[in-house]
C-alpha positions in Angstrom: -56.6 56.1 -12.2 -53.7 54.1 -10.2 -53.8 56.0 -6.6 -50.3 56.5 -4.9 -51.2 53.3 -2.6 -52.0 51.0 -5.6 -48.5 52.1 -7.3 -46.7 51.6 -4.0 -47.8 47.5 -3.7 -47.2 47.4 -7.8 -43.7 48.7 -6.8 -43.3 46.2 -3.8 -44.6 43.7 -5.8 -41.8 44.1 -8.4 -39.4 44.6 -6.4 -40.5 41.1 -4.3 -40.7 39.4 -7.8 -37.1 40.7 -8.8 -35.7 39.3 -5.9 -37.6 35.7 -5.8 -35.6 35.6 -9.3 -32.1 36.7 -8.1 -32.7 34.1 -5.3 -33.6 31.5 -7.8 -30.5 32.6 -10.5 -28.2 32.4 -7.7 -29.5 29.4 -6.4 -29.1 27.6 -10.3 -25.3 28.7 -10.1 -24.3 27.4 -6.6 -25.9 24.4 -7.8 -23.7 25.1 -11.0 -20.6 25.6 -8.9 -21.3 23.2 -6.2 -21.2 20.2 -9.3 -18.5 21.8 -10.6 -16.4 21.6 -7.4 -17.9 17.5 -7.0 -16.9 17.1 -9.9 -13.4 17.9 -10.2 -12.7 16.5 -6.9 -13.9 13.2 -8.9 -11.1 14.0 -11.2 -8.3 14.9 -8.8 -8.9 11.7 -7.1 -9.0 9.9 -10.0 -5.3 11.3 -11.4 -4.3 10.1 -8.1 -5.5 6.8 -8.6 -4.0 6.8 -12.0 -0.8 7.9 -11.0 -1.0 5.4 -8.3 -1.8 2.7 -10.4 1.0 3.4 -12.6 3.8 3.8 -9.6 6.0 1.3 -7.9 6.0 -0.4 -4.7 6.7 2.3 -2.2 7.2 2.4 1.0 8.9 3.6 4.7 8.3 6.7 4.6 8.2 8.4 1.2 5.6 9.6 -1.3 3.9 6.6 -1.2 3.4 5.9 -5.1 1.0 2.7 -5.3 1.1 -1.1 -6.8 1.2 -1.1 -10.1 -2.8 -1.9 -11.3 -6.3 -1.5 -10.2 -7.1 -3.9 -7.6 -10.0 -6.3 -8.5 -13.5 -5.2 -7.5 -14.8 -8.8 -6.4 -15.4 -9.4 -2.6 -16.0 -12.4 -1.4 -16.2 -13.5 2.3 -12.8 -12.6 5.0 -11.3 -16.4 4.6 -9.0 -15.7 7.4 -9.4 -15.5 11.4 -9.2 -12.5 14.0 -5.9 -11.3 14.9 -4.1 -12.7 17.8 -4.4 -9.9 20.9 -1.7 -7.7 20.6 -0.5 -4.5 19.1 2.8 -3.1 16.7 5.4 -2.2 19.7 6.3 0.9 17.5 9.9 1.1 18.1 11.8 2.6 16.1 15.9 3.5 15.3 18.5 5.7 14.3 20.5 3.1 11.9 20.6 0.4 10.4 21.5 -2.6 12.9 25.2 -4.0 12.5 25.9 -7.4 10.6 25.3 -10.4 12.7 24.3 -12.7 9.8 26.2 -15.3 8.5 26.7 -15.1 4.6 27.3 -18.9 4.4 24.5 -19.8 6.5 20.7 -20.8 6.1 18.2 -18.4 7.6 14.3 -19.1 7.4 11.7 -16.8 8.2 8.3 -17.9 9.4 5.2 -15.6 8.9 2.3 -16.8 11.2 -0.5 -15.1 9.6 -4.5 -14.6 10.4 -4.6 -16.3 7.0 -1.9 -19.3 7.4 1.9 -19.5 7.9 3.9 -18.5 4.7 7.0 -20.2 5.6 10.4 -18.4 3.5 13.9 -19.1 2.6 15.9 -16.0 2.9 19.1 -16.0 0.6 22.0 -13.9 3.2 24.6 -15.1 0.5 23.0 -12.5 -1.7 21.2 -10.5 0.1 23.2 -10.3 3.7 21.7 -6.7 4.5 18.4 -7.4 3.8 18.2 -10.8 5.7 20.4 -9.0 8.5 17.5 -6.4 9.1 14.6 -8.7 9.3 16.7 -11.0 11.9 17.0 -7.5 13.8 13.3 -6.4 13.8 11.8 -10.4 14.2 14.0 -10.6 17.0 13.0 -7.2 18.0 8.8 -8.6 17.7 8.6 -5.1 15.2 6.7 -7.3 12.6 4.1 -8.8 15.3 0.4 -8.1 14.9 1.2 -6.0 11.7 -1.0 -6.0 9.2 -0.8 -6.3 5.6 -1.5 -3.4 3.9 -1.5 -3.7 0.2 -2.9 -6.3 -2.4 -2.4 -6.0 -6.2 -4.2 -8.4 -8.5 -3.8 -7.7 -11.8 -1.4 -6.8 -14.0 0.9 -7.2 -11.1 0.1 -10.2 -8.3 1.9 -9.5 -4.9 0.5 -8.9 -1.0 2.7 -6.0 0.7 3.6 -6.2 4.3 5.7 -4.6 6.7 4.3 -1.3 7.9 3.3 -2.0 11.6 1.0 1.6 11.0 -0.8 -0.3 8.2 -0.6 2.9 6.0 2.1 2.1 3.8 4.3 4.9 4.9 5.7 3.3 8.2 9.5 1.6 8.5 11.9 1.2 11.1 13.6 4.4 10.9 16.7 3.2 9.3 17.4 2.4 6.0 19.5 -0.6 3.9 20.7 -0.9 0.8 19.5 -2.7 -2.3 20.7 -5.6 -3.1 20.5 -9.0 -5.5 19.0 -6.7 -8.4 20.9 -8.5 -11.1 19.7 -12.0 -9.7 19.1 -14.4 -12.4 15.9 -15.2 -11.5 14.5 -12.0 -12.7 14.3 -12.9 -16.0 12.4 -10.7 -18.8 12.0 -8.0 -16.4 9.9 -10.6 -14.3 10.0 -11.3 -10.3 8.7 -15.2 -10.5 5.8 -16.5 -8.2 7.1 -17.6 -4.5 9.6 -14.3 -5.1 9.9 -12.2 -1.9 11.2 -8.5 -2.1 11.8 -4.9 -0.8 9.5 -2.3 -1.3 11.5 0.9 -1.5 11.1 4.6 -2.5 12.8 4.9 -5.7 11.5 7.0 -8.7 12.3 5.7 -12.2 11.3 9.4 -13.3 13.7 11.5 -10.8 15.9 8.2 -10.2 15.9 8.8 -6.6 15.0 6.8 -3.8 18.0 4.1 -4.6 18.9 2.6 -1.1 15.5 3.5 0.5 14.0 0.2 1.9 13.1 -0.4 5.4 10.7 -3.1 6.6 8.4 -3.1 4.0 8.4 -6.5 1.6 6.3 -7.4 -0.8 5.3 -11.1 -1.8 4.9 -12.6 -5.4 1.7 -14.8 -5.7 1.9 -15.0 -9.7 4.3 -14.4 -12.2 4.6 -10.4 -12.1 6.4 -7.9 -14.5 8.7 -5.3 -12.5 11.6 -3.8 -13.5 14.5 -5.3 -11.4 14.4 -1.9 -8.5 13.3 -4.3 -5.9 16.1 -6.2 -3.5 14.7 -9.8 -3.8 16.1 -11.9 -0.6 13.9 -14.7 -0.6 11.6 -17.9 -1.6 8.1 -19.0 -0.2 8.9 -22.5 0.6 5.3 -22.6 1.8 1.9 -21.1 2.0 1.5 -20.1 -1.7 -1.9 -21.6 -0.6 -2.6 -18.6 1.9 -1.9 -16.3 -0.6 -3.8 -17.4 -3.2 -6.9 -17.9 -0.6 -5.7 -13.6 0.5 -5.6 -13.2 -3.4 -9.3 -14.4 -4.2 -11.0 -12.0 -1.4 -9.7 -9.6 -3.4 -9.2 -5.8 -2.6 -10.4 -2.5 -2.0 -9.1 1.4 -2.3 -9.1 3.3 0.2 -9.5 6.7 -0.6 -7.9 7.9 2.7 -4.6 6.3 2.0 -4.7 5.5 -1.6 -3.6 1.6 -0.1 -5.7 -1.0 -1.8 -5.6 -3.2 1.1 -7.2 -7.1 1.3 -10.4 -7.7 2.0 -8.8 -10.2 3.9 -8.6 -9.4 7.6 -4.4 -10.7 7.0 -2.5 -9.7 10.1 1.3 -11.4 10.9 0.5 -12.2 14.2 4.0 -13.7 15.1 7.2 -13.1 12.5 10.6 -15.2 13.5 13.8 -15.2 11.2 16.0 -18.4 12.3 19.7 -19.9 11.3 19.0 -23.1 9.8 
């Protein structure tokens, strides 16, 4: 015969076993829940690099959609030097500057880079705003010891610049219009290698964003397919070489940002626009 002692332990024994299970059933469903919640942050990261990898060039200041492709996964070693000693000066203004440039003249503008000068031939004929601006901000040093924020490297081939923040959201605080977006160059919906262009905010889905650029360019390394949204305003006369040497580092996403920035350290130490 079970005494009254014996039955209590069976009871507190039961009720001991009952709970090591409810410990071990809720354990199995945070475990459950937990991979769940991995999971689809794995998926909401990955709709945002899809839709990134299927939006324009943004830039200054808007929602940021991304380069057009996945950047390549190769790394090789940082070709280029350290930055020159210096920061972005991080000024900023109200509007747009007023028209100093000369339509019928010949401007040049002259990156000095980590990676190698990239020497350009800005079109003002066509583009007057555009090369206006970026006579303002050189002359202002707004450009110096930015860094280079955005590589693409397949489907589409360009190295984006411009941000002094380095985030892909920064610009000048003004805006310009676009410009030279029925150039003939752009033929078949292309923007030819040695092209250089705005970056801008515009939506092909809303169709806003027209008018939106600020400092942000981008530059065309190969042959790339863009619709014509993008205010091209001028020709790398030289340093094709530097970007193809910025090009084979390859690049990186940074799930911070969503940027896929170079592996390349590529900083524009010194940016000058002059009159020819």
């Amino acid at each position: 015969m079970v005494s009254s002692e014996q039955r209590r332990k069976q009871l507190a024994r039961a009720k001991f076993e009952r709970q090591q299970q409810r410990r071990v059933a809720a354990r199995r469903k945070a475990r459950v829940r937990n991979g769940a919640i991995a999971l689809g942050l794995v998926l909401v990261l990955a709709a945002g690099a899809a839709y990134a990898a299927t939006g324009g060039l943004g830039g200054d200041g808007g929602s940021d959609a991304e380069a057009a492709q996945t950047p390549s996964p190769s790394k090789a070693p940082d070709p280029c030097d350290k930055p020159a000693k210096g920061k972005p000066n991080g000024k900023q203004w109200k509007k747009e500057p007023a028209m100093k440039v000369d339509k019928s003249a010949d401007y040049t503008m002259s990156l000095e880079t980590t990676c190698g000068t990239i020497d350009i031939e800005l079109d003002a004929a066509k583009a007057p705003h555009t090369v206006n601006s970026f006579r303002f901000l050189t002359d202002q040093r707004y450009l110096d010891h930015s860094p280079c924020h955005r590589l693409v490297d397949q489907g589409i081939h360009v190295l984006q610049c411009g941000d002094p923040q380095g985030t892909g959201r920064g610009g000048p605080g003004y805006t310009i219009p676009d410009e030279n977006l029925k150039d003939s160059r752009l033929k078949g919906g292309t923007y030819p290698a040695g092209t250089v262009a705005m970056a801008n905010q515009y939506d092909e889905r809303t169709k806003k964003g027209r008018n939106s650029g600020g400092s942000q360019f981008f530059l065309v390394f190969e042959d790339s397919k863009l619709p014509p949204y993008y205010t091209p305003f001028g020709r790398i006369t030289q340093g094709m070489d530097v970007l193809k040497k910025i090009a084979k580092a390859g690049a990186s996403q940074d799930p911070q940002t969503g940027n896929t920035p170079p592996n390349a350290t590529v900083v524009i130490d010194k940016a000058r626009v002059r009159e020819s």
